[in-house]
N, C-alpha and C positions, 0 to 999 in steps of 0.2 A: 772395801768398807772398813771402819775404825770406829770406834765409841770415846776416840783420843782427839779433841775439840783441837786442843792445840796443834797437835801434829794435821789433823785436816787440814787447819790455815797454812801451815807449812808447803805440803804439798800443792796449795793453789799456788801459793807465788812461784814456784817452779814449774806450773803448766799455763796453758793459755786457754781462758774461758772460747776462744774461737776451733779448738779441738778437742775440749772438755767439756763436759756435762758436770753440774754437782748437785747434788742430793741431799736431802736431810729428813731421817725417817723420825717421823712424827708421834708418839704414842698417849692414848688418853690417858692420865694419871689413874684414873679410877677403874682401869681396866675392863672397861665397856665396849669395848671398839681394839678393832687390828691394827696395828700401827699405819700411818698412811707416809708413804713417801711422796716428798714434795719439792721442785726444784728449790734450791737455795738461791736466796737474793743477797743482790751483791751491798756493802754498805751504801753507796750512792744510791740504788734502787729503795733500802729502806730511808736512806735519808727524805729523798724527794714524798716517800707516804707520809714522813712525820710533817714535811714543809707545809704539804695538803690540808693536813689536821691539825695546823699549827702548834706542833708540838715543835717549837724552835730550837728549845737544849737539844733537842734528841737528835734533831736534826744536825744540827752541830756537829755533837759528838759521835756521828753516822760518818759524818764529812772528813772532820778528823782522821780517820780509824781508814778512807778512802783513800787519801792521801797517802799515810802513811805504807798500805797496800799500793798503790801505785809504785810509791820510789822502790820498797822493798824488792818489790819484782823485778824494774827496773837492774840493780844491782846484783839480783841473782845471777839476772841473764848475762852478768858483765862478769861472772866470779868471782864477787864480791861477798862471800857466806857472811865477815865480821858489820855487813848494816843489819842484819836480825837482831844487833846488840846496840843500835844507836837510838837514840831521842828523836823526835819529830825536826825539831831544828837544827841540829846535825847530820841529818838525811837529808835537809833541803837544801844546806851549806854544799854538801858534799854533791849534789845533784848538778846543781851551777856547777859545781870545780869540772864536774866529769863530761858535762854539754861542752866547756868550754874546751878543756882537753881533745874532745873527738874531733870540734872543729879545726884546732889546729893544726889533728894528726892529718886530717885529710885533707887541708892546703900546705904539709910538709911534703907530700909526695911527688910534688911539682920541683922541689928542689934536687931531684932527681935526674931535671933535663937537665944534658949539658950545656954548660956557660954560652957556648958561640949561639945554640939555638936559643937562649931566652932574649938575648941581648938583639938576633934578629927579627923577635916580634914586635918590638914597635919601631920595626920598619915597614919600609912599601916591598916586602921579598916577594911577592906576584912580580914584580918588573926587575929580580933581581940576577942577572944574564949570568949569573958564577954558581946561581944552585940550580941545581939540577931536578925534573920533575917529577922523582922520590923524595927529596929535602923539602919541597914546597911542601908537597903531600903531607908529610911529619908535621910541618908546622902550621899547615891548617889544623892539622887533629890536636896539638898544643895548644893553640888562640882558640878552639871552639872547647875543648874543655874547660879551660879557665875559665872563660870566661860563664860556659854554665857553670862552673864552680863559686865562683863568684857572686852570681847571681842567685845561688842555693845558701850558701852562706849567708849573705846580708838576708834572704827571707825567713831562713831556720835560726840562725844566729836570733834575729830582733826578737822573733817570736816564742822559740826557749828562755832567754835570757827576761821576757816582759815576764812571763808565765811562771816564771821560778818566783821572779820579786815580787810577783802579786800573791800568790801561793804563799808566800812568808807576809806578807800583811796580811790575810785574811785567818791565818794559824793565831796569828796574834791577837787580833783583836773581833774582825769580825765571829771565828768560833770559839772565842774565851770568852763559856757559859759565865764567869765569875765576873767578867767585865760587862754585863747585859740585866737589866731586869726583863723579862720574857713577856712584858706586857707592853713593851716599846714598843710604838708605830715604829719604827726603825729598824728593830730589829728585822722584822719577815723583808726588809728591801738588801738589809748584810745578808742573810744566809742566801734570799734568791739570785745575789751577784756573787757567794761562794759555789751553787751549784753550779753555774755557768761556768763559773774560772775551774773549779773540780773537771767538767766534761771536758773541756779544751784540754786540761792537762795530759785526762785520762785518753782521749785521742788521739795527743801529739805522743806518747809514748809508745802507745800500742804502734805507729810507724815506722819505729826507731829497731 
């Protein structure tokens, strides 16, 4: 327990709401009543109460403060402490850098076979009478990885890399209260297509 608001948010992006509980003890100002303890919502939870009540800035800047907890987390878990020190769009910059990176790292590993056996995969080596039925064995397990590699790649690759660049248009403009009068038919259709791209994010990371 802490009565330190900030240090609280600290310790959430270094645990996971899926083996964490959090709390936030309640008290009546007027000292009429016992404090009541009550789980804590997360920014996306209050954003989508303000979407309801169309309260759209609030919603927004709910949104905002989600995002930025998302990546935040994100880079903990990579031991990254100097993103607690970054801007919203330099955490989404670096977000892209770091998606792209991991997918590299993990079709670098492949560079590990040696040369004779990559060069015999796109052969027909099943009919090949010189390797022997350990060598085939090896290079099925070669061809069937890559190839899921591959195939994990182009669906995580498209679908990080879409989510990042939608994430930074919607920072921009869709949740830049200053670019919005709040009485826009338009506006309540930007934030309801920001929670969506928010949830997607917030789900593609927690897999990661």
């Amino acid at each position: 327990m802490t009565h330190d608001k900030g240090f609280f948010n600290l310790l959430k992006r270094f645990t996971t709401a899926t083996e964490w509980k959090y709390f936030e003890l309640h008290r009546d100002e007027n000292g009429q009543q016992a404090p009541v303890l009550l789980p804590q919502k997360s920014h996306f939870e209050r954003a989508k109460e303000y979407f309801d009540e169309s309260r759209f800035d609030d919603a927004a800047l709910h949104l905002r403060k989600e995002i930025e907890f998302i990546l935040k987390s994100y880079f903990n878990t990579h031991l990254q402490a100097e993103s607690q020190y970054q801007t919203l769009s330099n955490l989404i910059a670096k977000a892209r850098e770091k998606i792209t990176e991991e997918h590299r790292r993990r079709f670098n590993k492949f560079t590990k076979i040696p040369l004779n056996y990559i060069q015999r995969l796109g052969t027909d080596f099943e009919s090949d009478a010189i390797l022997n039925r350990e060598e085939k064995q090896k290079l099925r397990g070669f061809k069937m990885a890559f190839v899921r590699l591959l195939e994990e790649q182009h669906r995580n690759q498209d679908e990080a890399t879409w989510l990042i660049d939608k994430v930074n248009v919607i920072v921009d403009f869709n949740l830049n209260t200053n670019a919005h009068d709040s009485t826009q038919p338009n506006y309540h259709e930007e934030i309801s297509e920001a929670l969506d791209v928010v949830k997607r994010l917030r789900d593609y990371f927690e897999t990661l």
